[in-house]
C-alpha positions, 0 to 999 in steps of 0.5 A, spaced: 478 447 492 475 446 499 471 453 501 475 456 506 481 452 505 488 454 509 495 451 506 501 450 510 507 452 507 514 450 509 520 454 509 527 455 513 524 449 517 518 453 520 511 452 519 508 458 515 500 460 513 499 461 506 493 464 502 490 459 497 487 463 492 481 459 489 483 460 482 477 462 479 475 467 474 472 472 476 466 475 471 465 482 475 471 483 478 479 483 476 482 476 477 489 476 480 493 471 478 499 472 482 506 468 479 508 466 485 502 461 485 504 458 479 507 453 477 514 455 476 520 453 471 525 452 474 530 458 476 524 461 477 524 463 484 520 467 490 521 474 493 521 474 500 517 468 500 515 468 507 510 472 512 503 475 510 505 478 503 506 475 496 511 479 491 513 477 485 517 472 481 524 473 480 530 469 476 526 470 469 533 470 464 530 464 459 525 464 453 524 456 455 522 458 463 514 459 463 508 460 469 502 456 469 495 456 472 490 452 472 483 455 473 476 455 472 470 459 469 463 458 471 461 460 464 464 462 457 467 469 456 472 474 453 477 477 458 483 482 456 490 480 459 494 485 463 501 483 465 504 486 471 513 486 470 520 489 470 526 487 468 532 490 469 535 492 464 533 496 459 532 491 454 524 489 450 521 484 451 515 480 449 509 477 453 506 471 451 500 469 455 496 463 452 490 459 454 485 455 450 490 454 445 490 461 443 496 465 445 496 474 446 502 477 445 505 485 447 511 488 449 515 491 455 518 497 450 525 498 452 524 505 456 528 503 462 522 504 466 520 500 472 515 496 474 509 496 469 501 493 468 502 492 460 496 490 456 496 485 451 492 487 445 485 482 443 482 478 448 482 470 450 476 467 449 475 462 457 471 456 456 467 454 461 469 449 466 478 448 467 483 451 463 490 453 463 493 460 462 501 459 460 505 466 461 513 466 457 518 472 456 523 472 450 527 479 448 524 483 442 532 482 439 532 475 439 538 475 444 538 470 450 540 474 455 535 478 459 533 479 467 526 479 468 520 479 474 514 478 474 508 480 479 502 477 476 496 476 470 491 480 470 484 477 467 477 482 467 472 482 461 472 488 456 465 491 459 468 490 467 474 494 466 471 500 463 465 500 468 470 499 474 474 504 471 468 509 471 466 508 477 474 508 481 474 515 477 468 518 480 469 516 487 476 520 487 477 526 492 479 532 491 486 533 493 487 541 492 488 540 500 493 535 500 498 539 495 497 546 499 499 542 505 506 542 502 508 535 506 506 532 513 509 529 518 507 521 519 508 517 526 508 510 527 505 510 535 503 503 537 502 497 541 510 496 540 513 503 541 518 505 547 517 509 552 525 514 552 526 511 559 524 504 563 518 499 561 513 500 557 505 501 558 499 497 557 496 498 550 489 502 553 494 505 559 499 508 554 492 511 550 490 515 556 497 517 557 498 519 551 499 527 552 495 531 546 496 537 547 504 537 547 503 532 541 500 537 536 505 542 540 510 539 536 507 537 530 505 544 529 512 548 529 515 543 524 511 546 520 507 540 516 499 542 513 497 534 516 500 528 521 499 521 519 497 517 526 500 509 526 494 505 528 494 498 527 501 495 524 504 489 526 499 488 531 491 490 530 490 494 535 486 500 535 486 508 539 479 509 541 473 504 542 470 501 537 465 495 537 467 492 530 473 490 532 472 487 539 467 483 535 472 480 531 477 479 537 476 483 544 481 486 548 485 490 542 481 497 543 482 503 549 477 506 552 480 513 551 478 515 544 486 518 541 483 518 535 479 523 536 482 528 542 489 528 536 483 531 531 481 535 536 487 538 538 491 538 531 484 541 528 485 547 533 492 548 530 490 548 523 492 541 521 489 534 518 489 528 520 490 522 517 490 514 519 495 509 517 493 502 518 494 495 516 490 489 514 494 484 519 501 481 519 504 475 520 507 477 527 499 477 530 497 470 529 491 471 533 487 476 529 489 473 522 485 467 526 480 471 528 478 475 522 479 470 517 485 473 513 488 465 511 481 464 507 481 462 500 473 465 500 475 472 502 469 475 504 469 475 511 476 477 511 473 483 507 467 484 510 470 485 517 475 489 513 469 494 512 465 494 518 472 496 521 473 501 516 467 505 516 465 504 523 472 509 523 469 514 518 462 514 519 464 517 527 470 522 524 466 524 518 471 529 516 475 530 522 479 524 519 482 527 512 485 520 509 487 513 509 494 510 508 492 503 507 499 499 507 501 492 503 495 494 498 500 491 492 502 485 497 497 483 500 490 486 500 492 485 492 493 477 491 486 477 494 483 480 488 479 485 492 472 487 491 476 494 490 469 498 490 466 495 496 474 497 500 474 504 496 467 506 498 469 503 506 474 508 506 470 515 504 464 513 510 462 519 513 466 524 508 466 522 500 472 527 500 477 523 505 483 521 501 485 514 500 491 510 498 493 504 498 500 503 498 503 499 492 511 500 494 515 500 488 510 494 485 504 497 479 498 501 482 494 495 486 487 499 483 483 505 481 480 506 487 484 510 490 486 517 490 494 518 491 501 514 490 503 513 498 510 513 494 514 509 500 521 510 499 520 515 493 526 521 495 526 524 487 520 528 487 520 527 479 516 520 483 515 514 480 518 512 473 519 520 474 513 522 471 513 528 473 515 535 470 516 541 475 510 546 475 506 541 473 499 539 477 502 534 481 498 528 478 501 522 474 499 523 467 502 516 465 503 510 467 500 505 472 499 511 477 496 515 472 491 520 475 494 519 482 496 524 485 503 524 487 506 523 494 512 520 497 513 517 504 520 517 507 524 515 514 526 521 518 531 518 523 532 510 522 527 506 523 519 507 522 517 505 529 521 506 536 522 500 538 528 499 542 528 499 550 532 505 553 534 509 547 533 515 545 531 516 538 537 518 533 539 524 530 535 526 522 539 523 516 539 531 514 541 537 516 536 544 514 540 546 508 539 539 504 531 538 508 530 545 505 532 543 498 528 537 498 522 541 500 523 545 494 524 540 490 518 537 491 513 543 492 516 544 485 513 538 482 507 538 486 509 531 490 507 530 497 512 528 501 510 525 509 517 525 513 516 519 518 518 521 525 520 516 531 515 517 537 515 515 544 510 511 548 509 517 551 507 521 545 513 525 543 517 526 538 524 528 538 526 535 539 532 535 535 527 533 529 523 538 530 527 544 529 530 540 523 524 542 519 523 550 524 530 551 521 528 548 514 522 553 513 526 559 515 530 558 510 524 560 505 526 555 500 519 553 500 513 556 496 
């Protein structure tokens, strides 16, 4: 494979980039070898197969499907195997992984739970130089009859595993704040938000506008303990100077520092701030280009990745309370990321700084994070409900497991206000169900972050906001 290689990939007649993994074992890190990047019995089928992100393999209802890959190691070595799958019915399953001739086999026990990250007893002993690994299913029972899917394989040596894992446990935050804060209040403003009336802004001209003041206002009277700002989302753009990313592609920062005057004037008010951002999505061709985001060897993407990140946190310190790292199951995930590097990026300036990075419905991506952002999670029992009431808010099993819990959920009807003219919806909820979903999760100890529709302008609606006065009026909320 030729060193920063860029596949084409042809689908629905329209030409999308591809990231080429290089397929090489990786002595010190976890090796991913995602299954949409195998090669693929037939029936076996990608989920969502186009745009920036990789998912998973669906359509698994036979013993004789199979995926295989075709890898290399520099030197020999014993790896363990990790399988990352969920079926949909409640049904075991065996995985059998094969490579050298010799295969591990395990179970996907009948729990009727999600998606999980088994772990296949022994290890597989990788010769030097090409190999294959081969990855089947079967049902415990003998029956023919099961659905299943596949997210990945997972290759790390015995000794990498247990360093990495001591290290992801000594970089994690303290989350007491988090829990005390009892939920927060997440706003997707950015370069595609709407103003109530008439045309959008500039980008930089929207920044300066933006009304602070007003903004944190509102955020206050909710009554949320933090507020989670949008930075970067389908376009990398970025609401304060920053020199690493106008290095990378210029004309994509403001010259106000937003990021700064909401710590401010949220701080004033006794709330924390947290920013949100994504790594680059396919709607912004131009900065996947200028940051290398389609390389097989990833480590100018990351090192950019880094520069950008750290430059954020060493400026804030601790005026920036958290990360809310999007697609880190569906993109940063397939890269098999240098997890440690990106975890210690995210705490420069302040080691206590909460980082998650968003696994969707899917396994955790890594340890190296602090909580489980929980998207689309409205029980408060959480993931694979884990969780038991008056409990410490952690999750005690799983592929979460020591996580703290949280769970972001869709206020009105969409993350961003993108949509000229319009004014933003009414809440899906009314204050009696708002208060007892609050209930609910500060019962568990699980965070929820309730996304709200902003204007360009810098506005939130009015009638959401007094969705959550009227909610904590009604005391149901420790």
């Amino acid at each position: 494979m030729k060193k920063n290689a860029v596949a084409l990939v042809l689908t629905i007649g329209t030409l999308h980039a591809a990231f080429i993994p290089d397929f090489k074992l990786k002595p010190d890190e976890y090796t991913v070898l995602m299954a949409v990047d195998a090669k693929l019995s037939a029936g076996l089928t990608s989920f969502q197969p186009a745009g920036h992100g990789k998912f998973f393999v669906q359509g698994w209802h036979r013993a004789d499907q199979q995926a295989e890959w075709k890898i290399s190691a520099n030197e020999a070595a014993d790896y363990t195997v990790n399988v990352l799958v969920n079926r949909t019915s409640n049904q075991s399953l065996k995985l059998s992984v094969t490579a050298a001739e010799k295969p591990l086999t395990g179970t996907l026990p009948a729990d009727g739970k999600r998606w999980q990250r088994i772990t296949l007893p022994g290890t597989l002993a990788f010769p030097a130089g090409e190999s294959s690994v081969t990855l089947r299913l079967l049902p415990s029972e003998g029956s023919s009859d099961f659905d299943a899917q596949v997210h990945a394989v997972e290759l790390v040596r015995p000794a990498v595993r247990d360093v990495l894992h001591a290290k992801a446990i000594k970089l994690r935050a303290d989350t007491t704040w988090f829990q005390q804060a009892r939920y927060g209040i997440m706003v997707h403003w950015t370069k595609q938000s709407m103003p109530r009336n008439g045309n959008p802004k500039s980008y930089d001209q929207a920044v300066a506008d933006f009304n602070v003041e007003a903004f944190a206002d509102q955020m206050k009277q909710t009554g949320a303990g933090f507020v989670l700002i949008t930075t970067s989302h389908a376009f990398q753009y970025f609401p304060a100077p920053l020199k690493s990313l106008d290095s990378i592609l210029p004309g994509r920062t403001s010259r106000r520092d937003l990021v700064a005057d909401l710590a401010a004037a949220l701080g004033k008010r006794g709330l924390k701030l947290m920013l949100y951002y994504h790594l680059g999505a396919s709607d912004d061709p131009d900065w996947l280009k200028a940051c290398g985001f389609w390389e097989t060897d990833t480590s100018r993407f990351f090192n950019n990745w880094q520069a950008i990140i750290s430059e954020v946190g060493q400026r804030y310190k601790e005026q920036l309370a958290g990360w809310w790292f999007d697609d880190g199951s569906s993109s940063y995930y397939y890269r098999s990321a240098p997890w440690e590097k990106l975890g210690s990026a995210a705490k420069a300036g302040f080691s206590q700084r909460l980082v998650a990075f968003n696994s969707w419905e899917l396994n955790s991506p890594t340890e190296f994070h602090d909580f489980f952002t929980g998207e689309g999670f409205s029980d408060p029992r959480g993931y694979n409900e884990l969780l038991v009431r008056g409990g410490n808010g952690r999750y005690p099993s799983g592929t979460h497991q020591g996580l703290q819990a949280s769970a972001c959920l869709i206020t009105e009807g969409d993350w961003v206000h993108n949509r000229k003219d319009t004014a933003i919806g009414n809440p899906q909820w009314n204050p009696d169900q708002l208060a007892g979903m609050l209930k609910g999760f500060s019962e568990y100890r699980n965070v929820p972050i309730f996304n709200m529709e902003i204007y360009q302008e810098g506005a939130v609606s009015p009638q959401s906001v007094e969705l959550f006065k009227q909610a904590a009026s009604k005391k149901l909320v420790k």
